[in-house]
Phi, psi and omega in degrees: 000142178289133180300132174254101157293335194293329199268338166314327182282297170314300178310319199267346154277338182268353159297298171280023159255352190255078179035054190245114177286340178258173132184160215287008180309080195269359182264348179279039196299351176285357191256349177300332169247150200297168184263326185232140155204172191233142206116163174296002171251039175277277259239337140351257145025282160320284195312305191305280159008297193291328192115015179230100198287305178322269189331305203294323207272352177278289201283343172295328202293330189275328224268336168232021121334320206251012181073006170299108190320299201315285182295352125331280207291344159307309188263026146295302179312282194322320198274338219273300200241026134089023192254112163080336183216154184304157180281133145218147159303292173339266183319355191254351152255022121310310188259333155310293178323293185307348222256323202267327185287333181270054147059009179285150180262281200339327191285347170262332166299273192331296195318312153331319179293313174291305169325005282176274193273008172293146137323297154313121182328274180330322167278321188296315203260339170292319170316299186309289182325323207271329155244046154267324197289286160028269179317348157212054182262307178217067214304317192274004145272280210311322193300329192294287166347311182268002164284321198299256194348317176278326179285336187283347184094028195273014188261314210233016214013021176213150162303126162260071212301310202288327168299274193345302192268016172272302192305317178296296177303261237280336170301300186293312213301322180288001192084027194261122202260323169302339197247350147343277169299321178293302169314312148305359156251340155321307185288335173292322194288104172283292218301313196268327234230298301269046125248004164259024201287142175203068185331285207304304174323304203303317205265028105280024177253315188302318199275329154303324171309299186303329197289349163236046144107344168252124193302347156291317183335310200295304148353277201300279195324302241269294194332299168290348166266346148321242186278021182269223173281169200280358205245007182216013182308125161196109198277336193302316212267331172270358165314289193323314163283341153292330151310328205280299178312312174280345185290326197261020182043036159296062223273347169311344186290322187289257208330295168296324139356294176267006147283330197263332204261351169279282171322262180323280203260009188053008194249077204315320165323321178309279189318302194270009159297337173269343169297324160271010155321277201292308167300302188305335176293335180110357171286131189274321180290004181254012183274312174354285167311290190272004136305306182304309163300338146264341177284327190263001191025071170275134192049217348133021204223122185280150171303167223193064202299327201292298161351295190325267195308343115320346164282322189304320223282313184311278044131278200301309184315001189251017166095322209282130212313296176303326195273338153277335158320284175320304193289322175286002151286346200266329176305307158315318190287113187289142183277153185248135003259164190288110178238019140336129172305164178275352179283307149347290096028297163281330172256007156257348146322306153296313154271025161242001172291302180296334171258016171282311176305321194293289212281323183289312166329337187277345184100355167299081209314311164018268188277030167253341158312296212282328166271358158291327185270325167334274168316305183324316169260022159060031175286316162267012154139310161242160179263139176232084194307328201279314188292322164334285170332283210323288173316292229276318183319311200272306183326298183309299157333332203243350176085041194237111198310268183354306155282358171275332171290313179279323163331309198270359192254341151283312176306323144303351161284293221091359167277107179098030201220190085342112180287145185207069181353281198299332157325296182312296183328317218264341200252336138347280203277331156314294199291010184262325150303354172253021182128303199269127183267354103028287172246032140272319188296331178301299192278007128336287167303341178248022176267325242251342188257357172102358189291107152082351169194132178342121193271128197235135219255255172340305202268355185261343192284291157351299208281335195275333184284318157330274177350302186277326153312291198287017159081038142340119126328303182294356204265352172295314195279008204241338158308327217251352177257317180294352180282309171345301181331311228278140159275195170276349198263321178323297223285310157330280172327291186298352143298351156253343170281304175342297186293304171319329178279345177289317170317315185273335181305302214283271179352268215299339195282342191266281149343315177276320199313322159268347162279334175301320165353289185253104170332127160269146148335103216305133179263100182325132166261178187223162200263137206287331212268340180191039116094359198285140166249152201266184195264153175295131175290127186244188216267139233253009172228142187258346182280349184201163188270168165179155191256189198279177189279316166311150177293156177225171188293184221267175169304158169284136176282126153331146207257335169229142185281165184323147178278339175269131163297345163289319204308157184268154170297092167250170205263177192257164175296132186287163195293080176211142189299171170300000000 
């Protein structure tokens, strides 16, 4: 079966959020060594814990010279994430190896983990063995793990539903409450799975979950019986159990609650009373929501901006990346026609900068676009084109057609850059792939004068005509200086590079179209103006990550235009959601 990484992605979040102490998470190192132990490796220990990585690797290194399991899987750990002695791989599965043979178990997990994530086959499968032995010792880590591994393909490089749920089952048979869950979304999943579709299996794998103790479940159980397939449907039985989930301060149950009397029964009052519910408890989709709900007056409910923007604003304080995103576009958004003051102006900048920072730091290229036009435009007062570059850097990184066009379009100045053609060119032409007629038209012109690359006639002849298609304003007249150019022979040529180029556009345009089906998970930034990373986000539903379901407003514009008249023109975002 073909890999859906997207769906890899929901198992992998709901596995290291569900109390899983192993998981194929290899970036979770901070949870990897005990907070606590007793024995001559307490102060080891201590030390690591505390941040003085050095001081702990003094004291571990003779302690495990001497065979100490502790001290062995600490300097496995250390080589392993580059804390107190430079990373080596080697040395961090030498002292795993001694570490697992003295009987530390964690040290066959890590060790597993890199083996795991090798290139190589022949490791991979060495990984494998090594938590087959595991299992049967300690069937609910290893079996989890080794469930992980299959459903993500990291063994074969392709999913294996049928292992994942052989692997799974026996983790849960030891009682591992994530292979639980996992197994209820395998039965759940029709659209990745549909021959392993089983409503009724998920919702006693869901029912399992609750009888040992774990209280998101009880969310996920209600939630399908509310609204899930029609053959396992009992809205009584799923009230009840969603009361329940709030007496236990589950607050995702107000979401669901108010999806089914919004969804199911129409009946919005209901909904958005569990939505302000839900919001005051701090679930952020459900703040979302009931912002959506007065700004759009749904069903019966008058429209309400201020109501709105107090929803937004309770939404954003809660850290969450989209809900900040959201209140610092409203913040932001200018009245028609504007008669702000220029002071005005400046303070609602300032009190849309931290939750602009929240959301690009959250990983939303949007608003790393936005917080790059910020800086550019000089909003809180003065402008800083170097920082500016930065935000567009990480935008761009992150694959958001829109800042690889303003990035190229600093790099074609020279502002807040190194002026550099060919960059500009490479970065142009990403973004033309992606869409943006903008940087088709660009890389039109600078095919067509030779800037920064071998001047191609034909292909510039081509890219303007993309341009015009993708509804370019500029691109007629700029077709129309490259036809000048043109031979009878270009303008040929350039009518068979035109169908190729259509042809790849449309594949990748097909392509991204099915990895979007599923929001992937925001990739932590670090902010380029003073390198700080921000607190971890956590996902605002625990049975899945999801951004809210409701439309949400267009990106924030820059508030003022550049303060130099040299500064270049770049475009703004296009009006779309995150």
């Amino acid at each position: 079966m073909k890999r859906n990484p997207f769906f890899h992605i929901a198992f992998w979040a709901l596995l290291v959020t569900s109390q899983a102490a192993i998981s194929l998470d290899t970036n979770a190192q901070s949870t990897a060594v005990p907070a606590k132990v007793e024995g001559p490796m307490k102060d080891a220990l201590d030390a690591f814990n505390e941040g003085r990585h050095i001081k702990a690797i003094d004291i571990a290194r003779p302690l495990a010279e001497k065979g100490n399991a502790d001290a062995l899987f600490l300097m496995g750990f250390a080589y392993e994430s580059g804390r107190g002695v430079d990373v080596s791989r080697e040395k961090a599965l030498e002292y795993y190896q001694k570490a697992s043979t003295a009987g530390q178990k964690d040290a066959t997990y890590r060790m597993a983990l890199i083996l795991l994530s090798s290139k190589e086959k022949s490791e991979r499968e060495q990984g494998k063995k090594n938590l087959e032995e595991a299992a049967k010792k300690d069937p609910a880590n290893a079996g989890r793990m080794l469930g992980e591994a299959y459903i993500k393909g990291v063994i074969d490089e392709k999913t294996n539903v049928d292992e994942a749920i052989n692997w799974w089952t026996i983790a849960s048979e030891a009682g591992d409450i994530p292979s639980i869950l996992g197994l209820a979304r395998i039965y759940e999943a029709k659209k990745d799975f549909p021959e392993k579709a089983d409503p009724k299996k998920a919702l006693a794998f869901y029912q399992k979950a609750i009888t040992l103790g774990d209280k998101s479940a009880m969310v996920a159980a209600g939630s399908r019986l509310l609204n899930g397939d029609e053959s396992i449907r009992n809205e009584t039985e799923g009230r009840e159990l969603l009361a329940k989930a709030i007496e236990e301060k589950q607050f995702d149950a107000y979401l669901a609650l108010g999806d089914f009397e919004e969804s199911v029964k129409k009946d919005f009052k209901a909904a958005l009373a569990q939505y302000e519910l839900g919001g005051s408890n701090q679930q952020v989709d459900c703040a979302l929501r009931a912002a959506d709900f007065y700004f759009d007056g749904k069903g019966e409910t008058e429209k309400n901006a201020i109501k709105g923007i107090d929803w937004l604003r309770k939404a954003a304080e809660t850290k969450n990346p989209i809900a900040g995103y959201r209140y610092a576009a409203k913040l932001l958004e200018a009245p028609e026609p504007d008669e702000r003051k220029p002071e005005e102006k400046a303070d609602a900048a300032r009190r849309a900068y931290d939750h602009l920072l929240n959301a690009a730091l959250g990983g939303i290229p949007q608003a790393l676009n936005e917080m790059a036009l910020f800086y550019l435009s000089g909003a809180m007062g003065v402008a800083d084109p170097s920082a500016a570059a930065g935000w567009f850097q990480r935008a761009a990184q992150a694959g958001d057609a829109v800042a690889m066009n303003n990035l190229a379009t600093l790099y074609e100045k020279g502002y807040g850059v190194v002026q550099n053609f060919s960059q500009a060119g490479q970065l142009y032409e990403a973004s033309a792939r992606r869409g943006n007629a903008q940087g088709a038209v660009s890389v039109a012109r600078l095919m067509a004068s030779g800037a920064g690359t071998k001047q191609n006639i034909p292909q510039a002849w081509a890219w303007a005509n993309i341009a015009i298609q993708n509804g370019d304003k500029d691109a007629k007249s700029v077709l129309g200086e490259i036809s000048t150019l043109a031979s009878t022979k270009d303008i040929e040529e350039g009518k068979k590079a035109l169908e190729t180029l259509r042809a790849e556009l449309a594949k990748s345009a097909a392509e991204s179209s099915a990895k979007s089906e599923t929001p992937a998970a925001p990739v932590e930034q670090k902010d380029p103006t003073t390198g700080a990373s921000p607190d971890s986000a956590t996902s605002s539903s625990k049975d899945s990550p999801k951004e809210p379901t409701t439309a949400t407003t267009p990106p924030v514009s820059a508030t003022t235009p550049p303060v130099k008249a040299v500064e270049p023109e770049v475009k703004e975002a296009p009006k779309e959601q995150p």
